[in-house]
N, C-alpha and C positions, 0 to 999 in steps of 0.2 A: 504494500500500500504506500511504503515510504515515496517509491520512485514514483505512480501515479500521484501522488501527491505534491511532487516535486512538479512536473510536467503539469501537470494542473495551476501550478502558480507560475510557471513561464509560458504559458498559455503556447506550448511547443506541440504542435499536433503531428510531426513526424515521430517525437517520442512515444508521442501514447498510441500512434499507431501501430509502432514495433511493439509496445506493451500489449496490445490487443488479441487474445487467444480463444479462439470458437466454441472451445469447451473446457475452457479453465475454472478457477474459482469464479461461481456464481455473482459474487460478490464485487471480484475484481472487473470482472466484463463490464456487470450494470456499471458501475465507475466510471472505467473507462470509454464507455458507448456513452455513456449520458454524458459525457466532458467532450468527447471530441465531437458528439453534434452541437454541443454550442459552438466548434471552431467554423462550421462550415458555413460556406455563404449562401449555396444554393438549396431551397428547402427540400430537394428530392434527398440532396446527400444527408441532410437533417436527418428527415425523415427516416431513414434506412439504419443509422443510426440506434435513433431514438427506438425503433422497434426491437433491433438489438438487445437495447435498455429495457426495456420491456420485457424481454423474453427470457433476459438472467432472471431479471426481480422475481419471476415466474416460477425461478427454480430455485431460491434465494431460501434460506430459514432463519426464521429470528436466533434459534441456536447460533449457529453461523454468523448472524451479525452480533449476538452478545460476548460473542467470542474478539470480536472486534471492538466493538463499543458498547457498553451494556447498555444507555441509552436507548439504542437502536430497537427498531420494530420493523420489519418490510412493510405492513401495510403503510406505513407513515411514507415511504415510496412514492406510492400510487397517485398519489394527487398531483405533484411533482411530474413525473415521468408522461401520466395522459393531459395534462398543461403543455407540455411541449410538444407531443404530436399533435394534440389540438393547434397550434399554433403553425406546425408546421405543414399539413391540412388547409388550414385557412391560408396561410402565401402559396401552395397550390391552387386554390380554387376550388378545392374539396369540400363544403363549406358544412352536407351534411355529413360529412365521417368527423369536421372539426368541432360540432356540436354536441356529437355521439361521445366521442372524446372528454369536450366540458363537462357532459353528463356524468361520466364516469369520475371525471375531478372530483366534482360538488358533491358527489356520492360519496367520496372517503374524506372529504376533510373535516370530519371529527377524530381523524387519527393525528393530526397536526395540533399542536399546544398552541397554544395563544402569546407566541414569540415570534419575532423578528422574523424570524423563517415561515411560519404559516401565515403570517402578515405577507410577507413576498409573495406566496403561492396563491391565496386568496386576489390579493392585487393582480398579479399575474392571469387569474380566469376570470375577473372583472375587464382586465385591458383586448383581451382575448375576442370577449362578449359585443364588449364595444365596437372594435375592429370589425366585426362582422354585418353589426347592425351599420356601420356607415358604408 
């Protein structure tokens, strides 16, 4: 996690791409897949990504993350992870898979705490919302 961590704060997307493993720790994928579609500019490469991301959290176990950070829950994930395919959907033009998506946000965010970070996420599928309706 160290060196994804590292590469995550030089916002260096050729490292986290050599960090990137199709069937490695669970853990490390979602990571790495949710980080390097933030580097992308075009929302397909997002997108493909972010399902990525999606599809570790998938195989993901709170075990496994408390073994990381006892903090951690997976569901606490999911509002996060379908926010950015929502979003990435919407600069497609996708407009109903990015609603399908919100839906599935607003459905889990009672796993997010009422900090900084579920304030982002929330903000995040209000800006989403809005984005759409103009």
């Amino acid at each position: 996690m160290l060196a994804i961590t590292e590469a995550v704060r030089a916002g260096d997307r050729e490292r986290l791409t050599a960090l990137w493993t199709p069937d490695g720790d669970p853990l490390h994928r979602c990571t790495v897949a949710h980080h390097l579609a933030d580097l992308c500019e075009h929302p397909a490469e997002s997108l493909a990504w972010n399902v990525r991301a999606l599809d570790a959290a998938g195989r993901l176990t709170d075990e496994r993350l408390r073994a990381h950070h006892d903090g951690l829950r997976v569901r606490g994930f999911y509002p996060s992870l379908h926010l950015n395919l929502a979003e990435d959907y919407r600069r497609l033009g996708a407009i109903d898979a990015a609603r399908r998506h919100l839906e599935e946000a607003r459905a889990r965010l009672d796993a997010l705490a009422d900090d900084a970070y579920g304030t982002t996420v929330r903000t995040g599928i209000e800006n989403v919302e809005r984005a759409i309706r103009e």
